[in-house]
N, CA, C and O atoms as CSV, one atom per row, in Angstrom:
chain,resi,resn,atom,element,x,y,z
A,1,UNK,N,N,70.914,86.866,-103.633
A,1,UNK,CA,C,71.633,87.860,-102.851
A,1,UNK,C,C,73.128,87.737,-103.122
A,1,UNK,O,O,73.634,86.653,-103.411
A,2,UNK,N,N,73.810,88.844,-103.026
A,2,UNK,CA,C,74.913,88.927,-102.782
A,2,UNK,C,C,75.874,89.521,-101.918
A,2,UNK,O,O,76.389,90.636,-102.007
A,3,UNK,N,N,76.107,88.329,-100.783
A,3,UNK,CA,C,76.994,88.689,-99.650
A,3,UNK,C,C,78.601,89.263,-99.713
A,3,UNK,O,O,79.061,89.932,-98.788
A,4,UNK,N,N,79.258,88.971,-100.720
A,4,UNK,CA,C,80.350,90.129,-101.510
A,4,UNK,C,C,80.372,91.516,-101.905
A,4,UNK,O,O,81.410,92.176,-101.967
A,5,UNK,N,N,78.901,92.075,-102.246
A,5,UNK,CA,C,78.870,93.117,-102.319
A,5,UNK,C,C,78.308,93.908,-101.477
A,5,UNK,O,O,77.079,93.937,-101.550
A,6,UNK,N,N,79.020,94.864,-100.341
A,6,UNK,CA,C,78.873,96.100,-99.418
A,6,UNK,C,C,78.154,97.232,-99.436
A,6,UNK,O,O,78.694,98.236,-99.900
A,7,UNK,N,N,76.900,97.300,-98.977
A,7,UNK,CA,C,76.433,98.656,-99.334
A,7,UNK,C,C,75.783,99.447,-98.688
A,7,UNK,O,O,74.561,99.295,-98.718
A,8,UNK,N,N,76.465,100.792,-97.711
A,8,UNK,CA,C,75.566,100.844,-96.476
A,8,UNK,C,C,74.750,102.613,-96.867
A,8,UNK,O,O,74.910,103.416,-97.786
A,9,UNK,N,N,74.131,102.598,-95.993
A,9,UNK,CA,C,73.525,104.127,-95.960
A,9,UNK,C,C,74.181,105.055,-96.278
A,9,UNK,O,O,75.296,104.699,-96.658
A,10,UNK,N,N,73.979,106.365,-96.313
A,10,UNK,CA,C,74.973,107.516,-96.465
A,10,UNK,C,C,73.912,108.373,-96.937
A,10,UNK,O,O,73.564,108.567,-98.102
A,11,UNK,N,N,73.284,109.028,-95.503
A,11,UNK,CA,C,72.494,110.169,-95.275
A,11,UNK,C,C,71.655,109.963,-96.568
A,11,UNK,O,O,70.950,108.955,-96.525
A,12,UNK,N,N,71.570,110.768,-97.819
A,12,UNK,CA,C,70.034,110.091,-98.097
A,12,UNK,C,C,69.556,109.457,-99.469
A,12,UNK,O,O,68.586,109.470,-100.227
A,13,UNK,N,N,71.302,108.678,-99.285
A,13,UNK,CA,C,71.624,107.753,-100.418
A,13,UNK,C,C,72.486,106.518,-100.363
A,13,UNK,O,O,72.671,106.391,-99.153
A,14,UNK,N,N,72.960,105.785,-100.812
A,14,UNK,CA,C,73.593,104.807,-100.491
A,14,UNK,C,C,74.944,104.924,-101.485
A,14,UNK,O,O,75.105,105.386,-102.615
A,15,UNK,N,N,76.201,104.014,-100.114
A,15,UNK,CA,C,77.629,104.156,-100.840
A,15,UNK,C,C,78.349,102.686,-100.888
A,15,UNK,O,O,78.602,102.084,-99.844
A,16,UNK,N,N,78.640,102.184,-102.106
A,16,UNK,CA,C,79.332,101.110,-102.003
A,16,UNK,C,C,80.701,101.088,-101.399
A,16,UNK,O,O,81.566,101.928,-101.649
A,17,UNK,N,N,80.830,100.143,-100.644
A,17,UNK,CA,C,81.854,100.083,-99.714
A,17,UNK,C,C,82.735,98.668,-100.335
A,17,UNK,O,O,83.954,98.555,-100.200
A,18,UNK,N,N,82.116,97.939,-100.829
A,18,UNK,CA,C,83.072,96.533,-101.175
A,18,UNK,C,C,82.351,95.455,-102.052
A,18,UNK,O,O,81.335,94.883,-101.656
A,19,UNK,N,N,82.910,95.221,-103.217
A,19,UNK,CA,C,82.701,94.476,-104.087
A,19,UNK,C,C,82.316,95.212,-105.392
A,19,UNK,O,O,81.126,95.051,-105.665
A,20,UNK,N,N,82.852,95.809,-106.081
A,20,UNK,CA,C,82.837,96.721,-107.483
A,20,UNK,C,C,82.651,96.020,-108.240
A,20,UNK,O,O,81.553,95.712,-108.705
A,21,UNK,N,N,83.914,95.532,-108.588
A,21,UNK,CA,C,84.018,94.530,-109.625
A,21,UNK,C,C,82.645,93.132,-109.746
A,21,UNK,O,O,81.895,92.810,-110.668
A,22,UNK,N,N,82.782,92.746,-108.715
A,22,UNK,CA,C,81.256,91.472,-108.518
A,22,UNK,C,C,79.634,92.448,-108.997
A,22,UNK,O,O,78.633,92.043,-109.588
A,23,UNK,N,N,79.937,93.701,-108.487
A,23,UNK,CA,C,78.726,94.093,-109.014
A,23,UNK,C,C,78.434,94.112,-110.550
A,23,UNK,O,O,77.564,93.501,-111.171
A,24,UNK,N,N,79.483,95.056,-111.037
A,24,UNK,CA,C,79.905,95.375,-112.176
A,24,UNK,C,C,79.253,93.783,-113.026
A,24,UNK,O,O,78.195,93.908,-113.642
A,25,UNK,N,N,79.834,92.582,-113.007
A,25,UNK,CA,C,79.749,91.950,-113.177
A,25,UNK,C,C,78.428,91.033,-113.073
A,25,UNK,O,O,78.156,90.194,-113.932
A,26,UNK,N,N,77.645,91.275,-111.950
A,26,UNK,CA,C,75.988,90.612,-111.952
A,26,UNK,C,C,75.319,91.716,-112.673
A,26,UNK,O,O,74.164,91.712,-113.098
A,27,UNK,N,N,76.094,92.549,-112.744
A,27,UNK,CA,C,74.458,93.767,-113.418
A,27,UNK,C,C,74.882,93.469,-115.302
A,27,UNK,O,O,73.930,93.631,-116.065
A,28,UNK,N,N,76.237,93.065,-115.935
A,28,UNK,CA,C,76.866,92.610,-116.692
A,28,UNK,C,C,75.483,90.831,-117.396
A,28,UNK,O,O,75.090,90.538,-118.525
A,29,UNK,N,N,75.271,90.267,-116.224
A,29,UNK,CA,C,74.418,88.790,-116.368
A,29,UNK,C,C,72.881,89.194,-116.340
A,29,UNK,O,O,72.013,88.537,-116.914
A,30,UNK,N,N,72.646,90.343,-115.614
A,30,UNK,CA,C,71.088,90.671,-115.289
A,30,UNK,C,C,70.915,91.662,-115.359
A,30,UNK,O,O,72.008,92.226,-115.414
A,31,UNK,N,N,69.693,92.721,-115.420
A,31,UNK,CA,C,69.717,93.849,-115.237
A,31,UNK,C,C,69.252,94.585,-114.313
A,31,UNK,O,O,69.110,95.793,-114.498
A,32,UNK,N,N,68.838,93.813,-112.812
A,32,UNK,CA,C,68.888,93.982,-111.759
A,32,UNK,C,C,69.313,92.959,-110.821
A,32,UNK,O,O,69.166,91.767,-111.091
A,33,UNK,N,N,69.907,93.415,-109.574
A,33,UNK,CA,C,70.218,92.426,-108.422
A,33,UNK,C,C,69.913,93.149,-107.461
A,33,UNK,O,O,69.932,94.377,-107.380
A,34,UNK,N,N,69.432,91.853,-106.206
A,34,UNK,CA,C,68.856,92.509,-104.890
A,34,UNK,C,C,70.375,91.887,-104.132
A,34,UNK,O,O,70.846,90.762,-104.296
A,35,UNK,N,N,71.022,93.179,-103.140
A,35,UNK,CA,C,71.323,93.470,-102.189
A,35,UNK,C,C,71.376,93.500,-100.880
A,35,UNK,O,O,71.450,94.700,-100.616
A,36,UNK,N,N,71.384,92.708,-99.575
A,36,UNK,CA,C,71.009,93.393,-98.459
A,36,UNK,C,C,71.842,94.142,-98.054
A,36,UNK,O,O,73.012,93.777,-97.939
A,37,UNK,N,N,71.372,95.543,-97.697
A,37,UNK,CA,C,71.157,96.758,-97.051
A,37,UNK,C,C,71.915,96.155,-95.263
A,37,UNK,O,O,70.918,95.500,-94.958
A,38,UNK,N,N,72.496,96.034,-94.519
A,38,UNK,CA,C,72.247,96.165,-93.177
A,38,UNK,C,C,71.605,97.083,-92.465
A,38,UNK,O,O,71.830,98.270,-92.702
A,39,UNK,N,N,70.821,96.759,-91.606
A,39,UNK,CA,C,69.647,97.412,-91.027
A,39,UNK,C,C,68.699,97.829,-91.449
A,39,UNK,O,O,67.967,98.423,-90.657
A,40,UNK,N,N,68.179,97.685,-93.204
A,40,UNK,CA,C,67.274,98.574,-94.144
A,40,UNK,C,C,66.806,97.117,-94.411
A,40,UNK,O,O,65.692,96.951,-93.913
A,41,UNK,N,N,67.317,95.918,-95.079
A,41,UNK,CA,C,66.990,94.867,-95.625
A,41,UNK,C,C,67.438,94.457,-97.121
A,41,UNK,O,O,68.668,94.464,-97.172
A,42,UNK,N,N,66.868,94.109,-98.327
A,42,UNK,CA,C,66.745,94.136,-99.016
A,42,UNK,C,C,66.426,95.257,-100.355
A,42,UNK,O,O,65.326,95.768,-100.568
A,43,UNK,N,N,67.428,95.439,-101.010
A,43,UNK,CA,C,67.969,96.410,-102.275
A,43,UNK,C,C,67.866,96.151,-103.397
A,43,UNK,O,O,68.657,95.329,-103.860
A,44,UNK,N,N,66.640,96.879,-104.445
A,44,UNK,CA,C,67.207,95.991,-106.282
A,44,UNK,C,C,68.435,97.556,-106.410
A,44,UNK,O,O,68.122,98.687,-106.039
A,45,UNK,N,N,69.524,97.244,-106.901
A,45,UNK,CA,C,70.509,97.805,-108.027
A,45,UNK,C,C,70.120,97.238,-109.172
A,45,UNK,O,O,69.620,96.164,-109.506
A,46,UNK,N,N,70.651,98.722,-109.953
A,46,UNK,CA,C,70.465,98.413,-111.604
A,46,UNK,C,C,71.121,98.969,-112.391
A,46,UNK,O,O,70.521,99.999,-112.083
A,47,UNK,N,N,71.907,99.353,-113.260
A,47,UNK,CA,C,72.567,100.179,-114.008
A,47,UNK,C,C,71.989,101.219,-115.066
A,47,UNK,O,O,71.765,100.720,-116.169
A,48,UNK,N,N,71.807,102.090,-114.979
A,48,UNK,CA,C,71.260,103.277,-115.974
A,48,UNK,C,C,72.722,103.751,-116.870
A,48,UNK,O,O,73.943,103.649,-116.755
A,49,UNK,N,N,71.617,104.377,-117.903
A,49,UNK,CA,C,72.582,105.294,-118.616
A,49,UNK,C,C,73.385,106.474,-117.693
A,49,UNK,O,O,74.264,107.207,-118.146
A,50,UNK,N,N,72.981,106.487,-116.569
A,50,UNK,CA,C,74.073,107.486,-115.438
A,50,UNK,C,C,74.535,106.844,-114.719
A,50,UNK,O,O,75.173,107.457,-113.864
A,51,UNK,N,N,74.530,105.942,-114.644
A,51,UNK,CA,C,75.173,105.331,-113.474
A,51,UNK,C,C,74.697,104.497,-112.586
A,51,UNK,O,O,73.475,104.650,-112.573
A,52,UNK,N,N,75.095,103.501,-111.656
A,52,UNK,CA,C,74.312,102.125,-110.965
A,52,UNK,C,C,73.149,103.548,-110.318
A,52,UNK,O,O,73.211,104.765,-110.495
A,53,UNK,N,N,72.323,102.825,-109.668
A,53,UNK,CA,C,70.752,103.058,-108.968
A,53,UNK,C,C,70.374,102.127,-107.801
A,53,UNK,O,O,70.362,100.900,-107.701
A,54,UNK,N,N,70.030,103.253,-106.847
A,54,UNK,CA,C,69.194,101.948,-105.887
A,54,UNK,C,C,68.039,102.231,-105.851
A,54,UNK,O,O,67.638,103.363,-105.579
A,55,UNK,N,N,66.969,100.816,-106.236
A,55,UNK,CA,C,65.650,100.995,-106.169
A,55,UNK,C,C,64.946,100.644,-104.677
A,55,UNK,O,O,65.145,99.573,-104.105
A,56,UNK,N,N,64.369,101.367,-104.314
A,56,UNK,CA,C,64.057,100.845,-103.047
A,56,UNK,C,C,62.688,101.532,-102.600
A,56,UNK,O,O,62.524,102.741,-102.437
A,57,UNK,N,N,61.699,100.486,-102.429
A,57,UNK,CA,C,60.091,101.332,-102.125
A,57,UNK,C,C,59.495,102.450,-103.278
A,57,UNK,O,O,58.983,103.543,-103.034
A,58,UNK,N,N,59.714,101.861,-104.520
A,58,UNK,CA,C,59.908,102.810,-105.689
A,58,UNK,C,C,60.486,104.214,-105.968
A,58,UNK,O,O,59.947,104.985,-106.763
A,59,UNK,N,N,61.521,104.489,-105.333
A,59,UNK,CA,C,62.238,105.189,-105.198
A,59,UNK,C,C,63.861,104.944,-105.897
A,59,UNK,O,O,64.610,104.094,-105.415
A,60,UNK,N,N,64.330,105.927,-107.251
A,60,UNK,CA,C,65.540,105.647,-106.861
A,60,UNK,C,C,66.853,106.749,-107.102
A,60,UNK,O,O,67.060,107.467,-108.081
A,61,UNK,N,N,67.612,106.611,-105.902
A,61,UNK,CA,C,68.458,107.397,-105.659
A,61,UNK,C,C,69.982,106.402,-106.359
A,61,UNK,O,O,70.076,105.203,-106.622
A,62,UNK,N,N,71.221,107.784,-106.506
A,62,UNK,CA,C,71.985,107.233,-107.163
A,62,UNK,C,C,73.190,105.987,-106.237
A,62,UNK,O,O,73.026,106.065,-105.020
A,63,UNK,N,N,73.499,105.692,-106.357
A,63,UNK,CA,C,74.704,104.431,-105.639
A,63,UNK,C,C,76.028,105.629,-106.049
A,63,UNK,O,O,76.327,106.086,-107.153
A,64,UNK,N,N,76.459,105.816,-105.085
A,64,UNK,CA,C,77.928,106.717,-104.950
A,64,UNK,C,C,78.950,105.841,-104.289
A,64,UNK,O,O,78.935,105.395,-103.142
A,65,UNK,N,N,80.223,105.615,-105.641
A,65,UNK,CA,C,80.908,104.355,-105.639
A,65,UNK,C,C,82.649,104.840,-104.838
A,65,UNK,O,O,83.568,104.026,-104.753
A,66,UNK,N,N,82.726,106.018,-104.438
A,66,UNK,CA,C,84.122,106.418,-104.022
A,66,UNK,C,C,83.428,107.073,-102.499
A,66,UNK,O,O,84.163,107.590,-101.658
């Protein structure tokens, strides 16, 4: 897990709020990392050719970083 990186809901997708750079950087070492979510739980992120992803219940919607 990573407690540096921020990432909460946002209606019916998720928005990083804090830690860019640290992400940037574990998805850089791996090609997924799990997240906790507050109040949801546990998150894999991953980086695509469009842009980070949140996988969640096989589902994945995009990570909106501004």
């Amino acid at each position: 897990m990573y407690p540096d990186i921020v990432i909460v809901r946002d209606g019916e997708g998720y928005r990083l709020l804090h830690g860019h750079l640290r992400l940037a950087t574990a998805l850089d070492e791996s090609d997924e990392i799990e997240v906790d979510v507050r109040g949801e739980g546990s998150v894999k992120l991953m980086r695509t050719p469009g842009g980070y992803v949140v996988d969640r219940h096989d589902q994945r919607v995009p990570l909106r970083r501004k």
